[in-house]
N, C-alpha and C positions, 0 to 999 in steps of 0.2 A: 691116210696122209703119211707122207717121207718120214723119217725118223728126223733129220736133221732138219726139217719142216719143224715140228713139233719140240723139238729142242729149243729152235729161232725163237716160237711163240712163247715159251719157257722163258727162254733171256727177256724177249724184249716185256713179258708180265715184271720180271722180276726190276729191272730198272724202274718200271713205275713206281713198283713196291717199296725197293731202295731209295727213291728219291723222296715220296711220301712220307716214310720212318723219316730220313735225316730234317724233314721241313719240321715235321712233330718234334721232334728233339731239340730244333733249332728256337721251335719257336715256346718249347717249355724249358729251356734254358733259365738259370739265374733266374726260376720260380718264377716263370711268366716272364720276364722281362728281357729275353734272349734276342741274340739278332735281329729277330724276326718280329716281326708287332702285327698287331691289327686282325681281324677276321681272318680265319685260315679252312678249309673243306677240303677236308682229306677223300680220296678215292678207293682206301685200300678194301679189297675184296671185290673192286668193280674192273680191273686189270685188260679181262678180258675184251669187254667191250671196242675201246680205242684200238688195241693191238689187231681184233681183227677185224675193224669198218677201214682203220687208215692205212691200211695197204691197198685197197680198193681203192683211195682217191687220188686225182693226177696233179701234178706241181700245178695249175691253173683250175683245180677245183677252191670252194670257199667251204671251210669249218668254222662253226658256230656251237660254241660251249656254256654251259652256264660257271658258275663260281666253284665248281667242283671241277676247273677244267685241267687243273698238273697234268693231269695221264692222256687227256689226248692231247694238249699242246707236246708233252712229249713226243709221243707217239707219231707226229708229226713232222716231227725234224726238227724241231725248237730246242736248241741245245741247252743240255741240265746248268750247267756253268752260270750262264745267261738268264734263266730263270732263279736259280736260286737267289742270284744276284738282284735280281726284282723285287724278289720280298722280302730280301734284308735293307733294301732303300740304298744299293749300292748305285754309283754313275754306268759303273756296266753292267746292268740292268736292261732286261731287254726293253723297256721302254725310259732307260731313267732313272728307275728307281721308283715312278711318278704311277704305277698301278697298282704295284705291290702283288697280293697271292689272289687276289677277286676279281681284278680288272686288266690286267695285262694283255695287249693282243701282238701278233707277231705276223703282218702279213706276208713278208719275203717270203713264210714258211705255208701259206696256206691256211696260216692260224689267225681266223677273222676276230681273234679276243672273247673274253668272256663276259655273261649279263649278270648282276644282280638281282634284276628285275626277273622274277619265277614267268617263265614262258617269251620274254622279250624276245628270244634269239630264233622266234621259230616267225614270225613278220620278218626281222633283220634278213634271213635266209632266202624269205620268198622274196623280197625287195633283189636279191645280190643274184637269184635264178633267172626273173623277167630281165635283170639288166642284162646277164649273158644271153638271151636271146637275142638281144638287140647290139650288142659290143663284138661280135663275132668270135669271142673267145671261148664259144663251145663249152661254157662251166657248167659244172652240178652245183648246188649246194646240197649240204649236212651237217644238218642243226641236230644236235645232242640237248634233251631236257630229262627233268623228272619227270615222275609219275603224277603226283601235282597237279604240273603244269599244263598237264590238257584240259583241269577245271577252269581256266583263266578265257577270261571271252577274246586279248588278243589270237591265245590258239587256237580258236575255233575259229575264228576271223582268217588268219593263214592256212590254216587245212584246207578252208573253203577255195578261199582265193588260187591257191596254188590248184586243186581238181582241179577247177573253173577253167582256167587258164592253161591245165594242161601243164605245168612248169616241172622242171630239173629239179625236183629237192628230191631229197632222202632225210624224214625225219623218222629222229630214234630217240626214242622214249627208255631210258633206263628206270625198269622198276624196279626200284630195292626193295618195295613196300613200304616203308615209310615216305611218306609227306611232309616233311622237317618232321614232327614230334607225333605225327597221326598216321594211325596204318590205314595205307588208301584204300581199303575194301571195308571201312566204318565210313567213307567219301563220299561212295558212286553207289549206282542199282546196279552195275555190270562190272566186276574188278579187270575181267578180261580186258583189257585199252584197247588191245590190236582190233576189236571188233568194230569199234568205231570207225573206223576206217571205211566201211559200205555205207554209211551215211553220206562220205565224203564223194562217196562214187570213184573211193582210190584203191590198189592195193594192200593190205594189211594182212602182218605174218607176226606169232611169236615165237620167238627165238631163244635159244637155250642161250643167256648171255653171260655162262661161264667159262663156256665154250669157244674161245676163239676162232676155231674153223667154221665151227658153223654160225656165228658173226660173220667170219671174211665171208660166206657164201651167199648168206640173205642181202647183205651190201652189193656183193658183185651182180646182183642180179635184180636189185632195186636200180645201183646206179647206171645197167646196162635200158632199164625200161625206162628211166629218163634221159639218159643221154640219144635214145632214139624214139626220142616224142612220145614215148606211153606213158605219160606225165610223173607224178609223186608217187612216194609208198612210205606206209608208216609200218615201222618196225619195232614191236614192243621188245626189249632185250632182260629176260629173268635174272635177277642178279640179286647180289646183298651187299649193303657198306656192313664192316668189318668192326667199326669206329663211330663215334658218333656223328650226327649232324655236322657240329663245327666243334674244333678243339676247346673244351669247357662244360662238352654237355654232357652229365651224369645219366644221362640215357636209364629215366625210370622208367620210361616206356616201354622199355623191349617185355618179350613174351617171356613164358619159362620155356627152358628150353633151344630158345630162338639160335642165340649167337651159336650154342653149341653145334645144331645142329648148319648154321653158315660156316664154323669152320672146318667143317666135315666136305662140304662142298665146295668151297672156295673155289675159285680159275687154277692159283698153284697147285694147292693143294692136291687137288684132282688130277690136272695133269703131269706130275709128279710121281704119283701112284700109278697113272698110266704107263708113263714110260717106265717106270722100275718091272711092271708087271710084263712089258715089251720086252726086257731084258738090256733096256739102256744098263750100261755100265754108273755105278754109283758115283765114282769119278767124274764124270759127261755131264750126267745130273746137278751134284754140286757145284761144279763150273759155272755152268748159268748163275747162279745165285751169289757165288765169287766175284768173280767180273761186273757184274750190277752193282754191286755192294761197293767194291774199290772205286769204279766210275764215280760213284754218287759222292765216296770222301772226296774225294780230289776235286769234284766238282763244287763242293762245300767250301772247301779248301780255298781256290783260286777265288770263289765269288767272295767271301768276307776278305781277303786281303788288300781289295778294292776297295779306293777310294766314298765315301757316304755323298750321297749325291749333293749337288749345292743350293739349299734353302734358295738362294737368290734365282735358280732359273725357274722356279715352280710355276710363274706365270706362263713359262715357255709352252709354244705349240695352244695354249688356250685361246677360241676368239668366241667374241661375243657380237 
């Protein structure tokens, strides 16, 4: 890959990571009770994933996230401003103020919102792929879940359906290894996920998911086999959260050893050491991490000076 390739993926890791840090600081402010409230699921250490599926996808594809979705709504085009503003319950908030950091969707951006519900987003996806067969707008969809999430009977339900069908998804499985508070290989008889996938009678590849390049490649080449009717592909993406579950959890769980050795391998981290080892200049390197970092204040900056959204339109946009 280009140096300034690999640079790109550098920056654009690093804004995740910057926006991430300032949402955690935001929302451990004034001892918990900071701009910010309510459930939060941080990304950091999974960077890589978003950065390199969402350049693969086209302004009329559909992204489907779960509650851990910051880094690819970002990644997406969903301006940081705009989100942070979300989860501080500002008016310019991309939806309001009215989803906050778990539920926000943004579809101008391709960003079909986030599920709470562990495995929802992988039915929502195959729903949003049969309708572009029939709507003529030629879309993919690309549902992002846990590792989890393939024990839940809706995804087995959408794996099937989508084979069957033959349908445009690209579903990507990020395993951090953990399962909220369970390591998924105490889960299953097979920790490999991607294997699953022959059952389904689809595609299935695992992927180094620290690796942004070779994320953008297994995407370009899943979403090139459903864009010309070789139906779905499931993409297990290796990875680690960095942080806990959700902001709060003392994470007794983890191994000896474990986190050490995730920040040894991390997406930056790694690719950092790559380029120093390429002879990128140390300057070039810190860059990326500067420019992220200032983005994210600024973007802090402008979303809290905005107005708190108005208790009185909360009915708004709801029907029953």
């Amino acid at each position: 890959m280009e140096v300034q390739e690999r640079l790109a993926d550098l920056h654009a890791m690093w804004r995740i990571r910057a926006l991430e840090e300032k949402v955690r600081e935001l929302r451990l402010a004034d001892g918990g009770n900071g701009p910010i409230v309510g459930s939060v699921h941080l990304c950091i250490g999974q960077e890589a994933g978003p950065v390199g599926a969402c350049s693969e996808l086209g302004a009329d594809d559909a992204l489907f996230a779960t509650y851990r979705g910051h880094g690819w709504a970002l990644a997406r085009g969903v301006p940081a401003e705009a989100m942070i503003a979300e989860f501080a319950g500002r008016a310019t908030g991309v939806n309001g103020g009215r989803g906050g950091s778990a539920y926000f969707t943004a579809p101008e951006h391709g960003f079909h919102g986030e599920n709470s519900i562990v495995g929802a987003g992988l039915p929502i996806a195959v729903g949003a792929a049969l309708a572009g067969r029939f709507d003529g707008s030629g879309r993919i969809a690309l549902t992002v879940f846990g590792d989890g999430a393939l024990n839940q009977g809706a995804s087995h339900e959408a794996l099937n359906m989508a084979a069957a069908f033959r349908l445009p998804v690209v579903f990507v499985c990020e395993n951090n290894y953990w399962s909220e508070l369970t390591a998924i290989d105490e889960m299953v008889g097979e920790p490999e996920l991607w294997k699953r996938a022959a059952g389904y009678g689809m595609a299935g590849e695992r992927v180094d998911g620290n690796d942004p390049a070779a994320v953008r490649a297994a995407v370009r080449a899943a979403a090139e086999r459903a864009r010309t009717g070789g139906g779905p592909t499931l993409l297990e993406l290796m990875t680690q959260r960095l942080v806990g579950h959700y902001i709060g959890d003392v994470e007794q769980y983890r191994r000896p050893g474990e986190l050490d050795r995730a920040h040894e391998d991390e997406p930056i981290a790694r690719l950092t050491r790559e380029l120093a080892a390429a002879g990128v200049p140390a300057a070039e390197i810190e860059d990326a991490r500067a420019r992220a970092h200032t983005e994210m204040e600024h973007a802090a900056a402008a979303a809290l000076a905005a107005p708190l959204a108005d208790p009185d339109t909360a009915k708004d946009h709801v029907y029953a």
